[in-house]
N, C-alpha and C positions, 0 to 999 in steps of 0.2 A: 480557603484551605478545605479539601475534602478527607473527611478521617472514616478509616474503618478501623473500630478496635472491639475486639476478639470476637469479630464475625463470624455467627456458621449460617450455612446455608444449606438446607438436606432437599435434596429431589427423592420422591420416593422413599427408597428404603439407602440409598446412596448419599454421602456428605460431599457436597460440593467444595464448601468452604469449612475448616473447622477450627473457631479463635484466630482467625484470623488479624494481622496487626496491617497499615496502609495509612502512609500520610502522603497526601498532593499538595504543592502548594501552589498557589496563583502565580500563572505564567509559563508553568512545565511543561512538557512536552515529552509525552509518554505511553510509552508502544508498550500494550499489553500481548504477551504471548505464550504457548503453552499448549497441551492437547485438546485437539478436539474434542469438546465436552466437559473443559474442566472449568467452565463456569464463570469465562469473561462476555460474554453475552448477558450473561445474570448480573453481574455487577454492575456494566450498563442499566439493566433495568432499575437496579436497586438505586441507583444516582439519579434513577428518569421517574423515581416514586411510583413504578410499575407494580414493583415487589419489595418485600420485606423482608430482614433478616431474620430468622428463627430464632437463633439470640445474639448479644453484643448490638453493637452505637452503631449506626450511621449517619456523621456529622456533614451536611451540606453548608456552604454559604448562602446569604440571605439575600435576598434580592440578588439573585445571578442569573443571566440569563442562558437558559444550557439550548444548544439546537444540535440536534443528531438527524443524521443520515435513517428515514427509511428503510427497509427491506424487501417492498412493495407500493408498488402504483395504482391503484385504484383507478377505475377505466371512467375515464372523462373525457371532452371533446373540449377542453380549453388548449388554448394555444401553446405551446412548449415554455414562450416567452412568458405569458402569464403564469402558466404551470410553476415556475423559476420565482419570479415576482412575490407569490402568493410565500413565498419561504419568510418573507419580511412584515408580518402581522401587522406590525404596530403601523406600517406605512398603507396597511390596504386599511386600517381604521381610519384612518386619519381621510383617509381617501373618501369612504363613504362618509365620512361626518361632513366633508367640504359640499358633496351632493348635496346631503341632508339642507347644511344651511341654507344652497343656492335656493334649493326648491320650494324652502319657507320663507327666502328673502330675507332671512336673519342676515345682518352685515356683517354687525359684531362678531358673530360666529366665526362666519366666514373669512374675516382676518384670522381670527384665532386660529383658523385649522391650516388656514395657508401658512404663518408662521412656524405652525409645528411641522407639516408638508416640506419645508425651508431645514427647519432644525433634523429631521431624518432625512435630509438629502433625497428628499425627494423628484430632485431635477435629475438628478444623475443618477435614478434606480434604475430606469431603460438602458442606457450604456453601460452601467454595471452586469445586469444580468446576462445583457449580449456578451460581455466579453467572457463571464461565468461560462457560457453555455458555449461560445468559439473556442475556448480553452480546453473544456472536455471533448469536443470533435465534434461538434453542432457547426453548421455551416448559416450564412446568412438565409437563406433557402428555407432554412427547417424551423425559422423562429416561429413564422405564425400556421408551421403546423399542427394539428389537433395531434393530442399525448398520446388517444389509442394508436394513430395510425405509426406510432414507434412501435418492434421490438422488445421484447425483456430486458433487454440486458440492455439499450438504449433508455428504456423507461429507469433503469438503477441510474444512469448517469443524469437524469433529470432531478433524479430523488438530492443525488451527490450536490447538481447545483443549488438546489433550494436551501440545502443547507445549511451550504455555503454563503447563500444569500439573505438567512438568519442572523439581525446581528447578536454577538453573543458574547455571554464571557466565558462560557464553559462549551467547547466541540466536540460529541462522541461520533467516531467514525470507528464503524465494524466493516473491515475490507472493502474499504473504499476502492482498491484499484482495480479487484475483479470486473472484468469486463469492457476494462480500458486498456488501449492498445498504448506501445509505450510511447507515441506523443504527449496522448492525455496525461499519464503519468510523470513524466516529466515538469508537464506543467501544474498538475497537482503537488507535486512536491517543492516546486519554489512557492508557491499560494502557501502552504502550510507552513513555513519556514517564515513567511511574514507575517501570520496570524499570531496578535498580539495576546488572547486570551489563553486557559486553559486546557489544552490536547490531550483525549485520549483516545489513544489507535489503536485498532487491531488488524493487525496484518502479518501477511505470513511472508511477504514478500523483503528481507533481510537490506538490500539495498534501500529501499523508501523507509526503514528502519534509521538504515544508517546516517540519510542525508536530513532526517529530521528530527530524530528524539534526542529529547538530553536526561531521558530516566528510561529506564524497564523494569518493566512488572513482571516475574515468573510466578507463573501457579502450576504451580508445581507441589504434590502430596498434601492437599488443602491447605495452603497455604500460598501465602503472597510474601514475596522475597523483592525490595527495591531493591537495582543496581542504579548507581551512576553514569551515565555514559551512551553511546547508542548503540546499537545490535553489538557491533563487534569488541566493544569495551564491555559489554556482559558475556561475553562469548569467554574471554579471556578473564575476568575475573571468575565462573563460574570454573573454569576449566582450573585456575588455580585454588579454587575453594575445592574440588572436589579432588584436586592430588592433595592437597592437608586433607583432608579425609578421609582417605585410603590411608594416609601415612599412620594419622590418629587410629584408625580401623586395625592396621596391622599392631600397631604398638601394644591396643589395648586387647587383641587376639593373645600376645605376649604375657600381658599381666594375668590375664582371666585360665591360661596356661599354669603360668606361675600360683597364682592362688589354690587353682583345683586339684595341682599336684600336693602342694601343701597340707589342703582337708582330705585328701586321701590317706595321707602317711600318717596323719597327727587325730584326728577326727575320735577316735576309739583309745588313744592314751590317755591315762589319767592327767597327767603335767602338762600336755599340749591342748586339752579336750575345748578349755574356754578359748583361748587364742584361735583353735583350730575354726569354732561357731563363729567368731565375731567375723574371720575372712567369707565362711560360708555365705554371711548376710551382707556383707559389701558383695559376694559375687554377684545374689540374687538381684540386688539393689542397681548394680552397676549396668547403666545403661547404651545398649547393644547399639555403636554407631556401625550403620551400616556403611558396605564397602560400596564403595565410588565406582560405579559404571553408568554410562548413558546407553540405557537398551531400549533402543529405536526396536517397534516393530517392521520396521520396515528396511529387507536388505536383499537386493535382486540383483541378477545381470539380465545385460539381452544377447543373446546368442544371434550369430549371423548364420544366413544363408551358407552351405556346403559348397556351393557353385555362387560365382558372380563372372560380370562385366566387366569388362577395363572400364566404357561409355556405356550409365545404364539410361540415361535419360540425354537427347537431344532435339533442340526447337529450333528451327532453320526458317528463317523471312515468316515467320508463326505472327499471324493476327488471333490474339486470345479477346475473347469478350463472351457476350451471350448472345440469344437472335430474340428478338420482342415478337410481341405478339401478332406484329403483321409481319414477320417470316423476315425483321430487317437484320442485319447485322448491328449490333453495337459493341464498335471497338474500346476496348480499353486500353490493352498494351499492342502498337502496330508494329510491325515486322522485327517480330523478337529477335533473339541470337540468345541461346540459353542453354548449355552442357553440363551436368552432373555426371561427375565421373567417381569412378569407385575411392571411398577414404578420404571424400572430400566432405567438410562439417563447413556451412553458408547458413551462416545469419540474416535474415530478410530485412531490411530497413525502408521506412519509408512513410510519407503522412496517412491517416486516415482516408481510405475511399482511393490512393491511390492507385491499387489492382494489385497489391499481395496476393489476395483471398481466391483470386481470379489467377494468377498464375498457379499460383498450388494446384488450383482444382483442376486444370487443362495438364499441371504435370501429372496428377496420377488418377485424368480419365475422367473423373468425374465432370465434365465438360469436355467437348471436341471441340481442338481448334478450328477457328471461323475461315482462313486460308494458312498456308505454309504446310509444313511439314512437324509430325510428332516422332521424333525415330524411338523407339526401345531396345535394349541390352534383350540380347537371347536370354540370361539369365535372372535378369531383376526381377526384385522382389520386393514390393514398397509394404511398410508397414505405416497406415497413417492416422494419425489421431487429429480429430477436431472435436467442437461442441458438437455437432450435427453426429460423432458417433454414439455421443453418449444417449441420445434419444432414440437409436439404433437396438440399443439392448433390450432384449427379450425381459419387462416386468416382471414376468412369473414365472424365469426361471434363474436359479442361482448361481452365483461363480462358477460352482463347480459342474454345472450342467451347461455351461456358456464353454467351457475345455472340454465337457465330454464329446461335446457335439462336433468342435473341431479335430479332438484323435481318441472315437471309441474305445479302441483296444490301448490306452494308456491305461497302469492300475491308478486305481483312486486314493492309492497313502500316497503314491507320486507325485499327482494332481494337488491333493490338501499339502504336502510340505512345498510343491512350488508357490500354491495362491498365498503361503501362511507370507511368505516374504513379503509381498504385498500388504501386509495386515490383516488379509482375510482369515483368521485364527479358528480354528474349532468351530463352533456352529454357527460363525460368519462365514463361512465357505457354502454352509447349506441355507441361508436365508434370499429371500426373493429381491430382484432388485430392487421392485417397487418401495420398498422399506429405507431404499438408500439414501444417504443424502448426497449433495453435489461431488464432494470429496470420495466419498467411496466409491461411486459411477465414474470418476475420472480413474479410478486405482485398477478398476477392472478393466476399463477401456484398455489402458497400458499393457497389463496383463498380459491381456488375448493378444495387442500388436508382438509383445515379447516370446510369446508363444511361437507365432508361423514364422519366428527366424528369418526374417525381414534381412536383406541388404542395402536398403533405403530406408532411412527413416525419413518421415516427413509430418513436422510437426508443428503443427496452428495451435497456438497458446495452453500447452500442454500443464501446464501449473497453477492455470482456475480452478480455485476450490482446494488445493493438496495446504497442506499444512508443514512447515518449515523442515518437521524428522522428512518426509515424504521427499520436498520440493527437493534437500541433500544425498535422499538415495535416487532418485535422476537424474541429478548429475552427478554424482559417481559413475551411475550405470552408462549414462552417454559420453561419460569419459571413458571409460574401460573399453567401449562399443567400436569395432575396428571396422564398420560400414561406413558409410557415406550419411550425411544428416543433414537438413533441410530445416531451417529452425525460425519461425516465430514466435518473438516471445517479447511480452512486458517486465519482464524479471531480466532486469542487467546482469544478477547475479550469476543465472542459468547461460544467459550469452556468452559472459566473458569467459565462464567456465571452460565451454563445450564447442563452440566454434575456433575457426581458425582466419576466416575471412568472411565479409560483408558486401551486401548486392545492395544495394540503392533502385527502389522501386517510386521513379516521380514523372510527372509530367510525359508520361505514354511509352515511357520506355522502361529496361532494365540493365544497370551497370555495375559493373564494379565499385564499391567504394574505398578510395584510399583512407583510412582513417577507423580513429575507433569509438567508442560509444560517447566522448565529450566531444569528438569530432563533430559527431552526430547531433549530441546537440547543439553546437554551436551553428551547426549549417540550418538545423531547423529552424532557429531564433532567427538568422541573418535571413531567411527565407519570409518568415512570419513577420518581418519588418517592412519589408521590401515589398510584398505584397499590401500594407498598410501605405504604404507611399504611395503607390501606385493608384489604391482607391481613392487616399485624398486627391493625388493631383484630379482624377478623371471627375472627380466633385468639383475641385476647384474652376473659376471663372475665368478665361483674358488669355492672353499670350505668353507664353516665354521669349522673352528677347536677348540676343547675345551682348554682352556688356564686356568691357574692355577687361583682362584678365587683373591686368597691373590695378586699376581701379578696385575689385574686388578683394585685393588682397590688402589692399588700404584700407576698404569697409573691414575686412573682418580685422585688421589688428585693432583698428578702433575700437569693436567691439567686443573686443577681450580687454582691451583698456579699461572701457567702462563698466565691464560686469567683474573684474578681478577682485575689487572689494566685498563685491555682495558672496560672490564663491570662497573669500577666506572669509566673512564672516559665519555663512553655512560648515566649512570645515569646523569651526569652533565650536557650533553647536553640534555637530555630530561628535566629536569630541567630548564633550561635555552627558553626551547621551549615553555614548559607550563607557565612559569611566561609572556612569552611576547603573548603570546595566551591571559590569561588574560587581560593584559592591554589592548591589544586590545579587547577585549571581551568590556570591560568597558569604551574604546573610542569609539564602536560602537554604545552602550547603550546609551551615552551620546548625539553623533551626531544622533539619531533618534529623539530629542527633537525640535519639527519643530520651537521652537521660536530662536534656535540657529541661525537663518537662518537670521535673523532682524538685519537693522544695526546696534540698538546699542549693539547686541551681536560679534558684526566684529571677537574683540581681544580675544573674550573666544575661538571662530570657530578658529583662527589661530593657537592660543593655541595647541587646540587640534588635528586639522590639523599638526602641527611640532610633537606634543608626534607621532601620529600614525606614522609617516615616521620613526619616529626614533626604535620605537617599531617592522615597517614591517622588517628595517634592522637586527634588534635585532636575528627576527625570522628565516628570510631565511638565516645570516651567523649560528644560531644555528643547523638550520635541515642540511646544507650543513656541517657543521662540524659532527652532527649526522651517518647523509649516510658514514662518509670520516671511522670513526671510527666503524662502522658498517661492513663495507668491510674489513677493518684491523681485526676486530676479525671473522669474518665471511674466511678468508685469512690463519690467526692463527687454525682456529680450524681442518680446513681440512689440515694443515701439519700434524698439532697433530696426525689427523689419519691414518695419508697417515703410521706415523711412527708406 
């Protein structure tokens, strides 16, 4: 259990935290969120014994092992796969003690560290970290490449696997998906969904919210509010907490009405004079709930081009790639067929590396196609955002000189009420960019595209870095948006929003896809299998020979004959796991009730304190019976085939 009680935490002259109240309990899974700045990064530290609170507890668990995600890479030449590896401490000790012994010819030892080598699974730490590292979009290729010759943003996903390859009881992950395309993501969120320890996440990304947390932390007005539920079970509780709040708000407008009219007329009578003081000090006394609104700084549109295209963009027999450094061609997508026509919004799909990146950039120029044809609309007008604009921006000059420079003669009260939409408020319209951080460099990017009235949008992962109020007014905005839009993106939330159809970018080509975003992963899974087949068999040794049809279908009833007992003994135990999952589910729910805590609740807390113990036992001799009978058919199945 992790407790925060009446934390404050002051930066500066500013209250991050103040009295704070926070209970985790072992096993949750919870997504911290809130504005940028309001101090879930600190409370990560305060859990990571970085920092300390100014006043009030911070209650950790004893012997837990916590592993967090990095924020930077430190420039090495070890292997990626190493890189990854090194996240599992106790196994690289173990590691060297086994040298140690060799090298002194200690035996004893040497059993000893091989046993412990044994007990951290250390046979299976290279296959683990491979498939860690092939899950975020590392290819077998890139294992034993040195960490510098990555990328930034490939160096965060190494950080991601190390992690990940911490074993641990407590995981802090701060925007883990920045910078992961949504293959990666996808697969980061079924991995977190099995992690059996402690989760806390920070992410702005509302879907990877959804499909993972089973609590939320708002911080919101220094303070830490638990909800129940994932993203959109806080969405809807909040939204019903703050209509009783307004309703509260108006009622007590009513009373505070009624009283002050009261001490007005009575106040200066003799007969009313005490009556009339005693409401005066309930007025004074009575505490102003404020009224309910969620004021986002952030609410824009994008205006389109005055002229457009019917056809603003078409690729005809188009070989896209790049030319290497001996003047070769390298194809990536060969003899395209690719039309963008006005009003159309296309979601790009497809694995890592398979040439999205590479189409976008030959649609708007930033590359020449290698042979075919690029046609362009006499009218278009692409407005496009990537990483690569935000490095584009002038450091030393500010928002507001980033729009003067594209229309001089606009006034400058025009200029600051457009950027304020964006968040750029008051003397964040006149500070340098250099001062900015990722999220506000992505705000302005937008900005200026929103600015030159674009009838094309064309958009590469436009929601790195934005924070959830942000991430909701672009897609508003690119809903409202009656151009044509062009959309990569890791945010399911942003796709299903704002598109209307889906292109399938695999294997050298680019298609339509029939289907929508579970389609998608389904077809990615069935792909990432099929490709795993393929490797084994080309490993595998001998022939395949045709065998009589009838024959095989004898072997296989056979072999469901013989494995049906060990698969309903497995149903039993899984069975058995999820019943005491639940009840723990429901002693946890229970012991989150902070009055449980009071002494005259002693007897219910003991209560509940003996079900759990007896439920935890329930669960760890079911999964251990689970695993036991797992191996047993997993044992059975490969004789079966050996035969």
């Amino acid at each position: 259990m992790i407790q925060f009680i009446e934390v404050s935490l002051q930066r500066g002259t500013q209250f991050l935290l103040e009295d704070a109240d926070l209970t985790i309990f072992e096993g949750q899974k919870v997504g911290l969120i809130g504005a940028n700045g309001a101090g879930k990064s600190s409370l990560f530290a305060m859990i990571k014994g970085e920092l300390h609170a100014d006043t009030g507890e911070v209650i950790l668990p004893s012997n837990r092992r916590i592993a967090f995600m990095a924020q930077e890479v430190e420039e090495t030449q070890r292997s990626a796969l190493d890189y990854c590896l090194d996240g599992d401490d106790r196994l690289r000790l173990i590691e060297r003690n086994i040298a140690k012994a060799q090298e002194s010819g200690d035996n004893h030892a040497h059993a000893t560290w091989l046993g412990e080598f044994e007990t951290a699974h250390g046979y299976t730490a290279q296959s683990r970290a491979e498939t860690l590292l092939q899950g975020l979009g590392f290819k077998m290729s890139d294992m034993q490449k040195p960490v510098s010759d990555f990328s930034g943003g490939w160096r965060i996903r190494l950080n991601l696997a190390k992690a990940l390859m911490c074993p641990s009881d407590v995981l802090l992950l701060d925007e883990p998906t920045n910078h992961l395309d949504l293959d990666a993501v996808m697969w980061l969120e079924n991995w977190l969904r099995q992690y059996p320890g402690t989760l806390l996440l920070i992410s702005h990304d509302r879907d990877f919210l959804d499909g993972i947390c089973s609590h939320i932390v708002h911080f919101y007005q220094k303070r830490l509010t638990l909800y129940k539920g994932n993203y959109s079970d806080y969405e809807r509780q909040r939204a019903e907490h703050l209509a009783q709040q307004q309703a509260n708000h108006e009622k007590q407008l009513e009373k505070r009405a009624h009283l002050q009219q009261y001490v007005a007329r009575f106040r200066y009578k003799a007969d009313k004079a005490k009556q009339a003081q005693s409401r005066l000090r309930m007025l004074e006394k009575m505490e102003i709930i404020g009224p309910a609104h969620i004021d986002s700084q952030f609410q824009f549109s994008i205006p389109v081009a005055e002229k457009t295209s019917q056809q603003l963009i078409d690729l005809s027999q188009a070989d896209l790639g790049y030319m290497s450094e001996t003047n070769q061609a390298l194809v990536q997508l060969g003899k395209t067929n690719f039309t963008l026509r006005d009003g159309q919004r296309i979601g790009l799909l497809g694995p890592n590396g398979a040439g999205k990146s590479t189409l976008i950039k030959s649609i708007v120029g930033e590359i020449n196609v290698l042979s075919g044809d690029r046609v362009t609309g006499e009218n278009l007008k692409i407005g496009y955002f990537s990483q690569h604009q935000l490095s584009a921006l002038d450091l030393e000059a500010s928002p507001l000189l980033h729009i003067q420079r594209l229309s001089p003669k606009v006034l400058e009260s025009d200029i600051r009420r457009y950027l304020g939409g964006f968040g750029f408020v008051g003397d964040d319209a006149l500070r340098p960019v250099k001062g900015f951080s990722g999220g506000e460099k992505a705000r302005l990017a937008l900005s200026l595209i929103s600015w030159t009235k674009p009838n094309l949008l064309v958009l590469d992962e436009p929601t790195n870095h934005l924070d959830l109020d942000m991430r909701q007014a672009l897609t508003e905005a690119l809903q409202e948006f009656p151009g044509a839009i062009l959309l990569v993106s890791h945010d399911r939330h942003l796709l299903n929003s704002t598109v209307d159809e889906f292109y399938l970018v695999a294997d050298n080509q680019i298609q339509a896809f029939d289907g929508d975003l579970p389609a998608y992963h389904a077809w990615l899974q069935a792909r990432q299998t099929s490709a795993a087949q393929i490797e084994k068999g080309e490993q595998s040794l001998g022939k395949v020979e045709k065998t009589d049809r009838k024959e095989e279908r004898r072997k296989a009833a056979e072999m469901r004959e013989k494995l049906r007992p060990l698969r309903k003994k497995i149903e039993k135990f899984e069975k058995s796991v999820q019943t005491a999952q639940e009840h723990l589910d429901k002693i946890s729910d229970a012991m989150s009730d902070s009055t449980l805590y009071e002494a005259e609740q002693k007897d219910k807390l003991q209560a509940l304190l003996s079900d759990e113990a007896k439920w935890k036992k329930t669960l760890a001799e079911s999964e251990e019976s689970w695993f036991e009978a797992q191996e047993e058919l997993e044992e059975a199945e490969s004789q079966i085939t050996e035969l």
